[in-house]
C-alpha positions in Angstrom: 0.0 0.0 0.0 1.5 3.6 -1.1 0.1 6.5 0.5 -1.0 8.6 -2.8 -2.6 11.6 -3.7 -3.3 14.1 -6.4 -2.8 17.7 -5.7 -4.8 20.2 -8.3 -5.2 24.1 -8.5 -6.1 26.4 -11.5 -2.5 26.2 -13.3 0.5 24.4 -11.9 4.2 26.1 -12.5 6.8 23.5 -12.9 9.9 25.5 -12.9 10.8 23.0 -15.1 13.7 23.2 -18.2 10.9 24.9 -20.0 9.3 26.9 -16.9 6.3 24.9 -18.0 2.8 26.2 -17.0 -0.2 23.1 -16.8 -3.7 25.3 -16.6 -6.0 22.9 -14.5 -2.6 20.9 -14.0 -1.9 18.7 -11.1 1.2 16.5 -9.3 0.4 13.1 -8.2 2.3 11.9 -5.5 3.8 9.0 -3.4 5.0 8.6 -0.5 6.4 12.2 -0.5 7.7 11.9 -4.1 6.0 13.2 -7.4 5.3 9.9 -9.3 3.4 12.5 -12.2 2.4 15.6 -13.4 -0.1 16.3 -16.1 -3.3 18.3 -16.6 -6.1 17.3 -13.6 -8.4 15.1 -15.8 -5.6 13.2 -17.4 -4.4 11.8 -14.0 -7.9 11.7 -12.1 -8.7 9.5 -15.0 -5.5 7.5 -15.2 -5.6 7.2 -10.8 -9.3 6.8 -10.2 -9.0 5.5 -6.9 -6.6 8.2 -5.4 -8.0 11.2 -3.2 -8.0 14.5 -5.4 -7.2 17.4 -3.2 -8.3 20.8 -5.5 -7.0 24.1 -4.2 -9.6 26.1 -5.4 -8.3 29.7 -6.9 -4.3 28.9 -6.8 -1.0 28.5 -8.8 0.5 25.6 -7.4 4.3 26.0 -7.8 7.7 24.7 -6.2 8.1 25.5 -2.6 10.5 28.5 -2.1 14.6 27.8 -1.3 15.8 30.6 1.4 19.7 30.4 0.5 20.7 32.3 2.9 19.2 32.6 6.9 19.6 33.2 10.4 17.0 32.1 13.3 16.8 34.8 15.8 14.5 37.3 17.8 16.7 40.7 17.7 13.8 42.0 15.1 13.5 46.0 15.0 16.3 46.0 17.6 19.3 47.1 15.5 17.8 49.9 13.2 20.0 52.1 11.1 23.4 51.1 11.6 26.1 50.3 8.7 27.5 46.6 9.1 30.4 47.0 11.9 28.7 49.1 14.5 25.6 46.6 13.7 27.9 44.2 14.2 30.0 45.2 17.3 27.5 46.8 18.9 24.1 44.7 18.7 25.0 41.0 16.8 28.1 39.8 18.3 26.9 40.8 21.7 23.6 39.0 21.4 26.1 36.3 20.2 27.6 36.5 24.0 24.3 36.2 25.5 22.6 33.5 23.9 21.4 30.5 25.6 20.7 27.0 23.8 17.4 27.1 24.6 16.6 30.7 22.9 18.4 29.5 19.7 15.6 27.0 19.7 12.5 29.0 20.1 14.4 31.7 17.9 14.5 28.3 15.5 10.7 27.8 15.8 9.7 30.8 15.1 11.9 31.9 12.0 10.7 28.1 10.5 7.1 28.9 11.0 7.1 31.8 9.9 9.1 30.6 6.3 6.2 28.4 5.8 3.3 29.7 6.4 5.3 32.0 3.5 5.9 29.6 1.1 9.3 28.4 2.0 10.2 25.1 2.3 14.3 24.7 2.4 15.9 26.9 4.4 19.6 27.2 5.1 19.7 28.7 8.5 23.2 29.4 9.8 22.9 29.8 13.7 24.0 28.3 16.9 23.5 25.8 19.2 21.8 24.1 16.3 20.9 20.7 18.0 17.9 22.4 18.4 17.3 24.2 15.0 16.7 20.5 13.9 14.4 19.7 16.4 12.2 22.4 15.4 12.9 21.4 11.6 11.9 18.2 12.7 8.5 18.9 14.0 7.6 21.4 11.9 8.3 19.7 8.8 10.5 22.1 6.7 14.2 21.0 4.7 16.7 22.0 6.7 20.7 23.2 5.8 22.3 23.5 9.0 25.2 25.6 9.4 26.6 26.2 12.5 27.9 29.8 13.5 31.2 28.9 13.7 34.4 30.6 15.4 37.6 29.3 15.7 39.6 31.8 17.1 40.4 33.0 20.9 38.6 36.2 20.4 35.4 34.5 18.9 35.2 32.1 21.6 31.7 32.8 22.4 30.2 31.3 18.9 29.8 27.4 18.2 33.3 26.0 17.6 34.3 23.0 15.3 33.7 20.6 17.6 30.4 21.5 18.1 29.9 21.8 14.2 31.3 18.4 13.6 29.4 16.9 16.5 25.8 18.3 14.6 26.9 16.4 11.6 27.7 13.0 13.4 24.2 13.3 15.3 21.7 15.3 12.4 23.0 14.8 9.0 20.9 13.3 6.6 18.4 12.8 9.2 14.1 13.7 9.6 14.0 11.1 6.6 16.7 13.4 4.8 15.1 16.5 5.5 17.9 18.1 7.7 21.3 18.3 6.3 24.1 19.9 8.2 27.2 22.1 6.4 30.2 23.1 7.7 30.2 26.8 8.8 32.5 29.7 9.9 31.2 33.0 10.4 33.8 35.2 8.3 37.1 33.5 7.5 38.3 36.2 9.5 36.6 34.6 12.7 39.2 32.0 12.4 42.8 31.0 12.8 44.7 29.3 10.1 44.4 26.3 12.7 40.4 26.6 12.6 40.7 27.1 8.9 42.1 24.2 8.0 40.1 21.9 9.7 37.0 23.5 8.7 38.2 22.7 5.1 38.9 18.9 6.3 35.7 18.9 8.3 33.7 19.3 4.7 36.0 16.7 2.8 35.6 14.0 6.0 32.2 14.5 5.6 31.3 14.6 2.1 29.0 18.4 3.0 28.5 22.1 1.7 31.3 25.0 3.2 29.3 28.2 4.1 31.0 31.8 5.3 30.0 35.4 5.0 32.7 37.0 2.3 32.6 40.1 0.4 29.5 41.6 1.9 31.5 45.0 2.5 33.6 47.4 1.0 35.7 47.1 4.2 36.6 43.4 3.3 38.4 44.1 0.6 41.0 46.3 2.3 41.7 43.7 4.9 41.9 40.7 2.3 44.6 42.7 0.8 46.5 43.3 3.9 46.1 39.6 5.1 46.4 37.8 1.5 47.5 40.4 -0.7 44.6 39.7 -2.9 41.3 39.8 -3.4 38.9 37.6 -0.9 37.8 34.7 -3.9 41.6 34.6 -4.8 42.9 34.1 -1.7 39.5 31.2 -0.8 41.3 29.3 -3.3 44.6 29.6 -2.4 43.1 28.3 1.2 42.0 25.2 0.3 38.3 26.3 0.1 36.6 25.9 -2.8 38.5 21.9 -2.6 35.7 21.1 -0.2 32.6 19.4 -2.2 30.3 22.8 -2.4 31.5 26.5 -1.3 28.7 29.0 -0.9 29.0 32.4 -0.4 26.8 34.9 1.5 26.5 37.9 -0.1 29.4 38.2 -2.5 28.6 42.1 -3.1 31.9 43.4 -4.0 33.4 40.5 -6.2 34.3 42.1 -9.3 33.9 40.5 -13.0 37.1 38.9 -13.2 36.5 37.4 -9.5 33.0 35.8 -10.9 34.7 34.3 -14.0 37.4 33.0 -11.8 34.9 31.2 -9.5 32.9 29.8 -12.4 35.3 27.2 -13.2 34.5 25.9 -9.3 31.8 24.4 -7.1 31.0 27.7 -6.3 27.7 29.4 -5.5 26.1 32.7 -4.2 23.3 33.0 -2.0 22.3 37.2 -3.1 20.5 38.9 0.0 19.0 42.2 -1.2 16.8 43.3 1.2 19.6 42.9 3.9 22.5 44.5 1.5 20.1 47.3 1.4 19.2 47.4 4.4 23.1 47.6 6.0 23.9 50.1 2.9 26.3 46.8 1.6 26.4 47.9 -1.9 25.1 45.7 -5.4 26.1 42.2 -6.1 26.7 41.6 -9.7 23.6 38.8 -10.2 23.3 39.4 -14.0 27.0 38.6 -15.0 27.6 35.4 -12.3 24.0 34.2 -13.8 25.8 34.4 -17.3 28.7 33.2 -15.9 27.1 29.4 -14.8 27.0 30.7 -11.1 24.6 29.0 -9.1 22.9 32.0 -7.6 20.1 31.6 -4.7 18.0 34.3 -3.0 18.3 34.4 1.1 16.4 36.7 3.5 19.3 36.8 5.6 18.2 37.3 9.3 15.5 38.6 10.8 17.5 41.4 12.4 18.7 42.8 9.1 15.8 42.1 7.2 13.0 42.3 9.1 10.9 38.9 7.8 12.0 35.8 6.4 9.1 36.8 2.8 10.8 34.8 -0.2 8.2 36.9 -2.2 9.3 40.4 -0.5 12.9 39.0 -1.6 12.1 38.0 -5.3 10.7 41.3 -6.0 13.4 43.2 -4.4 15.6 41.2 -6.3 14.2 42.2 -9.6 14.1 45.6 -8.8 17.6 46.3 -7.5 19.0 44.5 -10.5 17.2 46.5 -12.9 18.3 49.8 -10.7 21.7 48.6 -10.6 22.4 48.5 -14.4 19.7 51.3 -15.2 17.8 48.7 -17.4 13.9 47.9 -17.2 14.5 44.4 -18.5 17.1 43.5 -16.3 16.6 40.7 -13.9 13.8 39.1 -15.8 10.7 37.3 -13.7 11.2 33.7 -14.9 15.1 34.2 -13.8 14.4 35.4 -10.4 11.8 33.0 -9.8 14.4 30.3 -10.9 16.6 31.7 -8.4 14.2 31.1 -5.8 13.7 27.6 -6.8 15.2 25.1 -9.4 19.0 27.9 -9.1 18.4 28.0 -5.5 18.4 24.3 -5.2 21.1 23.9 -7.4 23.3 26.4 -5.3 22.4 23.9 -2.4 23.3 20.9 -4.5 19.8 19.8 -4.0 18.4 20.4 -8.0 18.1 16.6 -8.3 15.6 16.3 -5.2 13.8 19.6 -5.1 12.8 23.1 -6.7 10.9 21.9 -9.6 7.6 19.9 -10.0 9.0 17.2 -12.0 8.3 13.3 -11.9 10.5 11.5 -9.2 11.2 15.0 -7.1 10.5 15.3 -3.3 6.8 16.7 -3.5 8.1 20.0 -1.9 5.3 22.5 -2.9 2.9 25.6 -2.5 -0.7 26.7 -3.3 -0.7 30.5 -4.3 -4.1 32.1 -3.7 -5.0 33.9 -7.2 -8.3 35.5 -6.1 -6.2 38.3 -4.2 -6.4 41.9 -5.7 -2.1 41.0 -5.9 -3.0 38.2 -8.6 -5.7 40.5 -10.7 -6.3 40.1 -13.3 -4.3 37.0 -13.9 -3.5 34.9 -17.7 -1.8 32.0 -17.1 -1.8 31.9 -20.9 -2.3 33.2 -23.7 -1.2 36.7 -25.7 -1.5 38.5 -21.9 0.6 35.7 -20.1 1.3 37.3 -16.6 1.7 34.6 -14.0 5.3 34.8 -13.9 5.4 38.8 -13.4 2.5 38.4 -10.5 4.6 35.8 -8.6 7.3 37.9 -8.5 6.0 41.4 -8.3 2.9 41.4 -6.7 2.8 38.4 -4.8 3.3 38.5 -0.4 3.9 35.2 1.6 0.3 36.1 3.5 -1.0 34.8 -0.1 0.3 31.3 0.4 -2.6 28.9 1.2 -0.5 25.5 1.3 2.4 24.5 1.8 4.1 20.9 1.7 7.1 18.9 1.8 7.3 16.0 1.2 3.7 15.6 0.4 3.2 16.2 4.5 1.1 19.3 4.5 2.2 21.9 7.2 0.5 24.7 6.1 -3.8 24.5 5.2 -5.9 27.5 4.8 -2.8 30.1 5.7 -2.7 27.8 9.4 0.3 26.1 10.6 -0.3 22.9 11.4 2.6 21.3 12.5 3.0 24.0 15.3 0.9 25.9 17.6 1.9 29.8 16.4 0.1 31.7 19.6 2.6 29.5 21.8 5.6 30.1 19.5 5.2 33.4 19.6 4.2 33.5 23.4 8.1 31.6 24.2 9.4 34.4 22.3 7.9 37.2 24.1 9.1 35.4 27.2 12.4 34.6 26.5 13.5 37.6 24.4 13.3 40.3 27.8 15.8 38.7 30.2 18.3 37.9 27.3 18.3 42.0 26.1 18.8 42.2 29.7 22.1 40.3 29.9 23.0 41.8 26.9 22.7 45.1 28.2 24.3 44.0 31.1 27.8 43.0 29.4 27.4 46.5 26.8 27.7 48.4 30.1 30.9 47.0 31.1 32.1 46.6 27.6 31.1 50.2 25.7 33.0 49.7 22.3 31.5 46.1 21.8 33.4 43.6 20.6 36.6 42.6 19.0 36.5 42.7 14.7 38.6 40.6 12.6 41.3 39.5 15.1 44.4 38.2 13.4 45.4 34.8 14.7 
């Protein structure tokens, strides 16, 4: 006995090779893969004894890929501040304060609110992330793990290797394969060469994805010149870095052309952030040429500190937009690439394009109901001369306008309700939790007025 069922709404997006739209089309699934997909009355006809579920007035599409997150609580709390004061001042010192079990409900509420928006993979880089995956696992979302790593004296308050390494022996590959777990370092900068090393051998032992912050400020460059005498992708290489199975880069603003040709030729992908480079006055990445160039290029929300929600449809459209401001050109980041970014790219800059972020036959049955009887979505043609769909999703489109998501063909979101989770009590440990810790932080500011230490040397 297979546990089947057909999935149906008004046009289904595969994000396909073709970005193929089915009107009336529908995904028939088993046991959390997608065993078909063709119009509605071809497979209720073909499977006339599994349960139809129609999503009245929706696109059903892949679910969303996040590239690029952190769990916390610090929303609203770090307002107007360029990336080292933010930093010094407000992240690292949070950093100090936090306790395992406020990771968690941080954890919690960051995954619930990603799907009740429409993501389903999110690759969360935070701490004490034993119980990131416990959340993961009850709430039903893919998880990356990547521990916030430091490896050096004067970043001894983040997760260490140790603790990194221990995450992959215990939660790798585990939740049926939901939750993978990379290896992580904050900045290379937050590590000695020691720590550096070993992060690089950590990824090799273990067959995973490298993640690190690099190149998300002018400032960076400066620094990797002093250190390396070159600039930062240059010098990953000479490291060892982009030997490990997958390097993935947050941010990436300031690598220059030559820098994305160079890591073309390598395992290399970007997860962009726009809403949080604009946000921290970061600067531009150059999306358009390492898209040209074969870069693997995801969209991340970055944290909820520097972003201020974890909307993969806020993030598309922002996307769009600040490429097309960036090169003073209308038809620059078209919709169908952004929303490839967000899905079959983003997977792919995951190494997961063979498992999820397309509705094709033998995928994980990973997906999302749009509602298209919004004033967003009108007037809508999902065909025809006046073909639209693609510009709405990206556009017009807000993660409140999500009416199901799934994974694995396990529903966790119904009607816009999570329902893997109770929300008033997630959001309840939150409110709880989040007073004594600005309290302790507060508490170490006062004795310690310039913050904290900034790119150490070992």
């Amino acid at each position: 006995m297979t546990d089947r069922q057909i999935i149906a709404g008004d046009y289904l997006l595969t994000m396909d090779a073709a970005n193929r739209v089915i009107p009336s089309g529908a995904v028939l699934i088993a046991n959390g893969r997608i065993e078909a997909v063709a119009p509605l009355d071809a497979l209720a006809a073909a499977n006339p004894d599994v349960t139809v579920k129609r999503v009245a007035n929706s696109v059903i599409m892949p679910g969303l890929v996040n590239a690029h997150a952190h769990s916390g609580f610090l929303r609203g709390t770090a307002e107007h501040l360029p990336v080292w004061d933010w930093l010094t001042l407000h992240i690292n010192p949070m950093h100090r304060a936090l306790q395992p079990h406020e990771a968690e409900a941080a954890s919690w509420l960051c995954y619930a609110e990603s799907v009740l928006g429409g993501t389903t993979t999110i690759v969360d880089m935070w701490r004490f992330m034993e119980g990131s995956a416990k959340a993961a696992s009850a709430i039903g979302n893919r998880l990356v793990a990547v521990p916030y790593v430091g490896e050096h004296p004067e970043y001894s308050y983040f997760d260490t290797l140790d603790m990194n390494q221990a995450m992959i022996e215990t939660w790798h590959r585990k939740a049926d394969g939901r939750i993978n777990v990379w290896v992580g370092l904050e900045h290379l900068f937050y590590a000695d060469e020691a720590g550096q090393r070993r992060a690089i051998e950590l990824a090799k032992k273990y067959d995973t994805g490298f993640h690190t912050h690099c190149s998300e400020a002018e400032i960076e460059l400066a620094e990797f010149d002093k250190r390396y005498g070159k600039r930062p992708m240059y010098a990953l290489e000479d490291l060892g870095f982009f030997e490990t199975p997958r390097t993935m880069i947050a941010h990436g603003v300031w690598l220059d052309s030559a820098e994305v040709e160079f890591i073309s030729k390598y395992n290399v992908s970007i997860a962009h952030n726009p809403v949080s480079n604009m946000k921290l006055a970061s600067g531009i990445a150059l999306v358009g040429e390492m898209l040209a160039a074969g870069v693997p290029v995801g969209i991340g929300t970055d944290g909820e500190k520097e972003n201020n929600n974890f909307d993969m449809f806020e993030e598309m459209k922002v996307a769009s937009l600040l490429g097309k401001l960036k090169d003073l050109d209308a038809a620059a980041m078209d919709s169908w690439d952004v929303l490839r970014m967000a899905t079959i790219t983003g997977a792919k800059a995951i190494g997961l394009d063979h498992e999820i972020g397309s509705l094709e036959v033998g995928k994980r049955a990973d997906l999302i109901a749009v509602r298209t009887d919004t004033p967003r979505m009108t007037p809508l043609f999902g065909e025809g001369p006046y073909f639209n769909l693609q510009h709405n999703l990206v556009h017009a489109v807000r993660g409140g306008d999500v009416s199901l998501t799934m994974v694995e063909g396990r529903v966790l979101v119904e009607d816009g309700v999570l329902q893997t989770g109770d929300m008033a009590e997630i959001i309840a440990e939150i409110h709880r939790i989040a007073p004594p810790h600005f309290a302790r932080r507060a508490a170490w500011l006062a004795e310690n007025r310039e913050g904290t230490a900034q790119w150490t040397k070992a």
